[in-house]
C-alpha positions in Angstrom: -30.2 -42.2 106.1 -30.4 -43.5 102.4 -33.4 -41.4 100.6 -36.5 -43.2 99.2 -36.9 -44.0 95.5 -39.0 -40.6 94.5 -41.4 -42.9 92.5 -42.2 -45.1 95.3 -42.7 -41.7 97.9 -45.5 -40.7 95.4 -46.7 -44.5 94.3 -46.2 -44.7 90.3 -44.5 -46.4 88.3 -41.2 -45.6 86.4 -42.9 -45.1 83.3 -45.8 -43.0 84.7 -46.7 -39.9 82.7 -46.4 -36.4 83.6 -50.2 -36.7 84.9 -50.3 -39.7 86.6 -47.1 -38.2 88.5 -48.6 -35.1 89.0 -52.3 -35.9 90.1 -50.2 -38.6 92.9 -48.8 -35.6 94.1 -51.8 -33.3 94.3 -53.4 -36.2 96.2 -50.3 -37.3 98.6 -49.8 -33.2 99.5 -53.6 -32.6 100.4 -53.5 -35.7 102.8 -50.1 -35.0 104.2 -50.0 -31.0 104.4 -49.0 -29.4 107.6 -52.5 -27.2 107.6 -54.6 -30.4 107.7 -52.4 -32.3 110.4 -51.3 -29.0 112.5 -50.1 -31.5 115.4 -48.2 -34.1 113.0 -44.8 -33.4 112.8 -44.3 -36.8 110.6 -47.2 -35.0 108.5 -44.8 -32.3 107.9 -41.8 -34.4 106.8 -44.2 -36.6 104.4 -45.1 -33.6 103.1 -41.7 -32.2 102.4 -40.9 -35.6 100.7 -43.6 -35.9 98.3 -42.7 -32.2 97.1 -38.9 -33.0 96.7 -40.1 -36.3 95.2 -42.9 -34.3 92.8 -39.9 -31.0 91.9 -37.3 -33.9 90.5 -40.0 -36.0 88.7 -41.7 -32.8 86.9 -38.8 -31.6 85.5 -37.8 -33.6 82.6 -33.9 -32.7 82.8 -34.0 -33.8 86.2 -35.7 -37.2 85.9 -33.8 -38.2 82.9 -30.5 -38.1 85.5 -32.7 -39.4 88.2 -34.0 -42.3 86.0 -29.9 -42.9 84.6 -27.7 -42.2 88.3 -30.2 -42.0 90.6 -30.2 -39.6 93.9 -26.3 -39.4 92.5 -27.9 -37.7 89.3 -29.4 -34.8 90.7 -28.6 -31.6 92.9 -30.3 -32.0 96.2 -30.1 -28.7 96.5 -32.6 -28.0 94.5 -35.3 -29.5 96.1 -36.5 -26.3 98.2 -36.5 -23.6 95.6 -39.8 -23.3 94.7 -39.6 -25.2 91.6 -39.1 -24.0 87.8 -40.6 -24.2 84.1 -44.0 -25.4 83.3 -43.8 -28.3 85.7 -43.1 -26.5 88.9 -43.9 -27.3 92.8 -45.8 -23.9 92.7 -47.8 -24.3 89.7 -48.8 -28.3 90.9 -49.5 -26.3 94.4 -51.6 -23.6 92.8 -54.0 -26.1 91.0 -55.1 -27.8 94.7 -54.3 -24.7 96.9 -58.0 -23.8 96.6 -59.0 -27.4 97.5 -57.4 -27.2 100.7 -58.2 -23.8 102.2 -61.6 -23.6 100.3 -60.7 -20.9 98.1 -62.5 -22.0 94.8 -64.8 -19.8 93.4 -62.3 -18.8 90.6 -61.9 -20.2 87.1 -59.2 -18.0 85.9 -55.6 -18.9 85.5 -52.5 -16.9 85.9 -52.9 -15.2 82.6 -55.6 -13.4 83.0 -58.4 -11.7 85.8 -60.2 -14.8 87.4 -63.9 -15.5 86.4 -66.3 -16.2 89.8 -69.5 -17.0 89.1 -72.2 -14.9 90.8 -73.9 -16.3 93.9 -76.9 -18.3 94.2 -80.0 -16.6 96.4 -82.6 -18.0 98.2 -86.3 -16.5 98.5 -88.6 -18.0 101.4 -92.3 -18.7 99.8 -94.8 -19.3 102.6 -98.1 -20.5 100.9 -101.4 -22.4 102.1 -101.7 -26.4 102.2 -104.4 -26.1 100.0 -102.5 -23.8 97.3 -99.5 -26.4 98.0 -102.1 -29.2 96.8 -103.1 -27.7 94.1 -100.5 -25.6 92.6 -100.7 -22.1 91.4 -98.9 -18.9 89.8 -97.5 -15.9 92.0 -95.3 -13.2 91.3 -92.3 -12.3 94.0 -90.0 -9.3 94.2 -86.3 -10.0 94.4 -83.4 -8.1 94.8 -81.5 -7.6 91.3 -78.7 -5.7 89.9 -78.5 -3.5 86.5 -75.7 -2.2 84.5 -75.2 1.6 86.2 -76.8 3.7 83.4 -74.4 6.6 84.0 -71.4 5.1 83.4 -72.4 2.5 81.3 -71.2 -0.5 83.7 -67.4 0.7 83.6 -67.8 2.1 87.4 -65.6 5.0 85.9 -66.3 8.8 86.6 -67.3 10.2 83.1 -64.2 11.4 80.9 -61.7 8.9 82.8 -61.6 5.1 82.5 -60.1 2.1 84.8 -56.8 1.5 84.6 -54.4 -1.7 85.2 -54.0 -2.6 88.6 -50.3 -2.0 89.7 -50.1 -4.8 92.1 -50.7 -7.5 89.8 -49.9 -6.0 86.3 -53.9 -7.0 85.1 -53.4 -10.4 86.0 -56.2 -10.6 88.7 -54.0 -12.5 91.0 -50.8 -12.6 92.6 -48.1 -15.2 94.2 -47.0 -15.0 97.8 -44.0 -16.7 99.3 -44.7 -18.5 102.3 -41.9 -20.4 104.0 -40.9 -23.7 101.6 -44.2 -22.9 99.0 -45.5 -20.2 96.7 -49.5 -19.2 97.1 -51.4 -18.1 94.4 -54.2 -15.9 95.3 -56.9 -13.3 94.5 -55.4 -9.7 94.0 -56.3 -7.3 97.2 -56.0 -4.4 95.3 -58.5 -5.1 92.3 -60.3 -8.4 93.4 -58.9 -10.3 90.8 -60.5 -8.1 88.3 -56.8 -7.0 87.0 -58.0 -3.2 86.7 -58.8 -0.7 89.5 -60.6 2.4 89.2 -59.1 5.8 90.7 -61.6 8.4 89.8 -65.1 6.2 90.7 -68.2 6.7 88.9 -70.7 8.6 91.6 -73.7 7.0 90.8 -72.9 3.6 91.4 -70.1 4.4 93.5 -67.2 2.5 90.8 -68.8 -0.7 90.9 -70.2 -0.3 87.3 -73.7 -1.9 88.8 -76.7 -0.3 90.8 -79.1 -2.6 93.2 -83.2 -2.8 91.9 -85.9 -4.7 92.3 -87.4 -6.7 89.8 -90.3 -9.0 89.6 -90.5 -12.7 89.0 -93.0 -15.3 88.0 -92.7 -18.1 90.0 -95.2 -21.5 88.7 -95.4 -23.7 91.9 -96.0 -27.2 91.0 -99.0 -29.0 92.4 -98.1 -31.3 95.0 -95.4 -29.4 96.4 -94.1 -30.1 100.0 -92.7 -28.2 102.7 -88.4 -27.5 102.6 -89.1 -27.9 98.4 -87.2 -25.3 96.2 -88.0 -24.2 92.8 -84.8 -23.1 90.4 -85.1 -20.1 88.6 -82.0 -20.0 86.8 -79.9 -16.7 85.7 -82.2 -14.5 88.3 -79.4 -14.7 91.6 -76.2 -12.2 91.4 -73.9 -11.9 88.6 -70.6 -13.1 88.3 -67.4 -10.8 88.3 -65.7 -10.6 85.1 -68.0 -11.9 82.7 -68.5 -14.9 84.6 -72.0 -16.6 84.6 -74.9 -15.5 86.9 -75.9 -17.1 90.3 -79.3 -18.7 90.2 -82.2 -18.1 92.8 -83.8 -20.7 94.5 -87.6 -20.1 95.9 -87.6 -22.5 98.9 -91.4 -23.4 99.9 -92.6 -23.3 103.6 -96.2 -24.5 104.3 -98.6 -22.5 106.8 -99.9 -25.0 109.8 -103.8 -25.9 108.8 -106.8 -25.8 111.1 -107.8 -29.3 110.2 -105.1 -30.8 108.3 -101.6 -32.3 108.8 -100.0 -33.4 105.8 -97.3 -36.6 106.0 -96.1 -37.1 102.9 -98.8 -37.4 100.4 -101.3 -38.3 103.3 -103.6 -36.0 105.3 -104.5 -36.4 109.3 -107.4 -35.0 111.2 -108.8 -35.3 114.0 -112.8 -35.7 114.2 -115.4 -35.4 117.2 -117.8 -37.6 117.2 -120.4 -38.0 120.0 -121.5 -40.9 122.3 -124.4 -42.0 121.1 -122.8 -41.8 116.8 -120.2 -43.9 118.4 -122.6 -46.7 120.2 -124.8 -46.4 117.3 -122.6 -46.0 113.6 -123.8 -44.6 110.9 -123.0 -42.2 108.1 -120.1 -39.9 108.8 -119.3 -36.7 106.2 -116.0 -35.9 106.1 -113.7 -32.6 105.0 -111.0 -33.2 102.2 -109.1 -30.2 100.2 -111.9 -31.3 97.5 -114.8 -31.1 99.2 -116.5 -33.7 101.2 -116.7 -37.7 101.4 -118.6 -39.6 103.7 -118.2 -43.1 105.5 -119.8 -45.6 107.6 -118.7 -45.9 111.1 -119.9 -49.5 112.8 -121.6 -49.9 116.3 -119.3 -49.5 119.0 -116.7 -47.3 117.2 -113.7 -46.3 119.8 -112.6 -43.0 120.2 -109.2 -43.3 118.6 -109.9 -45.2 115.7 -108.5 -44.8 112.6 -110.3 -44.5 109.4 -108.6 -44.4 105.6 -110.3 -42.8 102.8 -107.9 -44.2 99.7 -106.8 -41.2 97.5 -108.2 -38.5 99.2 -104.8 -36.9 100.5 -102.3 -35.0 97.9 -100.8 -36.3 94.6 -97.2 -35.4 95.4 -95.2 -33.5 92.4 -93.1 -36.8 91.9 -96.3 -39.6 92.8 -98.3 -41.3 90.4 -101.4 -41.2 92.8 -102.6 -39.7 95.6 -102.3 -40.2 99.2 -104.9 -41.0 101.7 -106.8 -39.1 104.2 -106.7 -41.1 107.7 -109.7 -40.0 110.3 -108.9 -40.3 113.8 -112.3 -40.4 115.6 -112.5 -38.7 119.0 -115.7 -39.8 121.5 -116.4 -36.6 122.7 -118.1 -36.4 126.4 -121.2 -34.2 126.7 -121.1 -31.2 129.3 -123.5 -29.7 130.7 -126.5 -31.8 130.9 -129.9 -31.5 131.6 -131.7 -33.4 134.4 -133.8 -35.4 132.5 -130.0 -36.3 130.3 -128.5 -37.2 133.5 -131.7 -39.7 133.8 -131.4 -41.0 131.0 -127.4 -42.0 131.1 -127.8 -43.3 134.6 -130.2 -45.6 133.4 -127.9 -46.3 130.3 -125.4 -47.0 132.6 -127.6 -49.7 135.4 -128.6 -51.7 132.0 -124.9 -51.7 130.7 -123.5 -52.8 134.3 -126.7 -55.2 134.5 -125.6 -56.7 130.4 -122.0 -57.1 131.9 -118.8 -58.2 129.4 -122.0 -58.0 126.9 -121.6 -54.5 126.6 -118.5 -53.7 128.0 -116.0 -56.0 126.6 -112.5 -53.6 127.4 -113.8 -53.1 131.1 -114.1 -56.7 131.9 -110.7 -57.6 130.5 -109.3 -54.6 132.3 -110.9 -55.8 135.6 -109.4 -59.1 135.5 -106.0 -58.4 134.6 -106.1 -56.3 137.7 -107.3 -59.2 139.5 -104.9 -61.4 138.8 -101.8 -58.7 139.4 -103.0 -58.3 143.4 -103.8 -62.0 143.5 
């Protein structure tokens, strides 16, 4: 079978650049390789197409006979060796290797130890509704590491020093040959570091840092809501060889309230109310996280009705105003009653049945709709 034009396998152009060709291959190799389709054996062959397609179109010897005979111009024999000079199959591979398997935390190169920044740490912050309202300063301890005062941060025993590592000459990383491609990856001897330490320092057993504590001020922002987190940037672990330190992120989590429940910027509560404030209205005082407000309540208030006091809930760290406090009513039934209560709500109760819809509008709708159902 005739083979495919190598600029059509990886989509450019004839006069495509060295970029253009090589970022088309980075993309065609992640989408076709054999890791990411294990059960495609046509995912396989693609594969091996676009990097016999990508070795001939790198090399500029090669694609000046490719571009002048054709497939006639160039040694096919060539197209599973791993690649050569600057624009080889293993360095192309090497640049998206860490894409694939998820291998990126390094920022070196193959000239030098790789760079990883430090990781990012979390601290949990469980704090009041009220101290979430209205924001406030606290101190936290967090875990932190300092330069090993011993050995000075070298992680070496006194009167000896690190060395360069053997398996990867100081490099920091090394390349594997695995079937038809090369893999660059972190030295296992040294970390990608590039020197190992034979006679460790005892303090901080050779890794040149020692663990502490150290104590943060932490300025949470009024308004703040639960699952928020505050950046403190520099304070999370360091990086490894001289790259740049993780940052710790303070993640708020809000106690549950006695009276409130916060949505949002609103607030919810539930309020009592007895039988007679309900038939009668009147004047109601009500809690908020600044003190208390008061509202009318008309004759004949139900128990679940809602009442809004406008900007009386929480002025979220990204709102303009605050939110409102919503008052649920609840009718409470009395207990325990006197005779001479009892008296009086049975009497209550002949002159409501005796005022009829009057007095009881609900029941008399109720009453009729069951009516008409068993009519």
């Amino acid at each position: 079978m005739a083979k495919r034009d190598f600029y059509e396998i990886l989509g450019v152009a004839k006069n495509a650049s060295d970029e253009e060709i090589k970022k088309a291959y980075r993309k065609l190799a992640m989408k076709h390789h054999p890791d990411r389709n294990p059960d495609s054996k046509g995912a396989e062959d693609k594969f091996k197409e676009v990097k016999e397609a990508y070795e001939m179109l790198s090399d500029q010897d090669k694609r000046a006979a490719y571009d002048r005979y054709g497939h006639a111009g160039v040694d096919p024999n060539m197209g599973g060796g791993g690649g050569g000079g600057a624009g080889g199959f293993a360095d192309a591979f090497g640049d998206i290797f860490g894409d694939i398997f998820g291998g990126g935390g390094g920022r070196g190169r193959s000239g030098g130890p790789q760079v990883y920044r430090g990781a990012d740490l979390r601290y949990n912050l469980e704090i009041t509704l009220e101290q979430a309202a209205h924001g406030f300063d606290t101190t936290i301890r967090v875990p932190s590491w300092d330069q090993c005062e011993v050995c000075d941060g070298s992680g070496a025993k006194a009167g000896s020093a690190p060395i360069t590592c053997p398996t990867c000459a100081g490099h920091g990383q090394v390349r594997m040959q695995q079937g038809f491609f090369s893999i660059q990856q972190t030295c296992p001897k040294c970390h990608g570091s590039g020197k190992i330490i034979p006679d460790p320092c005892p303090s901080c057993g050779g890794a040149g840092r020692v663990k502490r504590n150290k104590t943060l001020e932490v300025k949470i922002p009024a308004g703040i809501d639960d699952g928020m987190r505050i950046r403190s940037s520099g304070n999370g672990e360091p990086g490894m060889n001289g790259g740049p330190t993780g940052d710790l992120y303070v993640e708020i989590h809000i106690k549950p309230h006695e009276v409130f429940q916060r949505d949002g910027d609103d607030l919810h509560y539930e309020m009592p109310i007895s039988f007679a404030r309900a038939a009668l209205g009147g004047e109601i005082e009500a809690p908020t996280l600044n003190g208390k407000a008061s509202f009318s309540i008309p004759e004949g208030t139900q128990s679940g009705k809602t009442f809004r006091l406008r900007g009386k809930g929480i002025k979220g760290v990204r709102s303009a105003v605050p939110g409102d406090l919503f008052c649920h009513v609840v009718v409470e039934t009395p207990v325990k009653l006197t005779e001479r209560q009892k008296d009086l709500l049975r009497e209550l109760e002949t002159l409501t049945i005796e005022g009829g819809a009057k007095h009881s509008p609900q029941t008399k709708t109720w009453k009729d709709k069951v009516k008409e159902f068993f009519e």
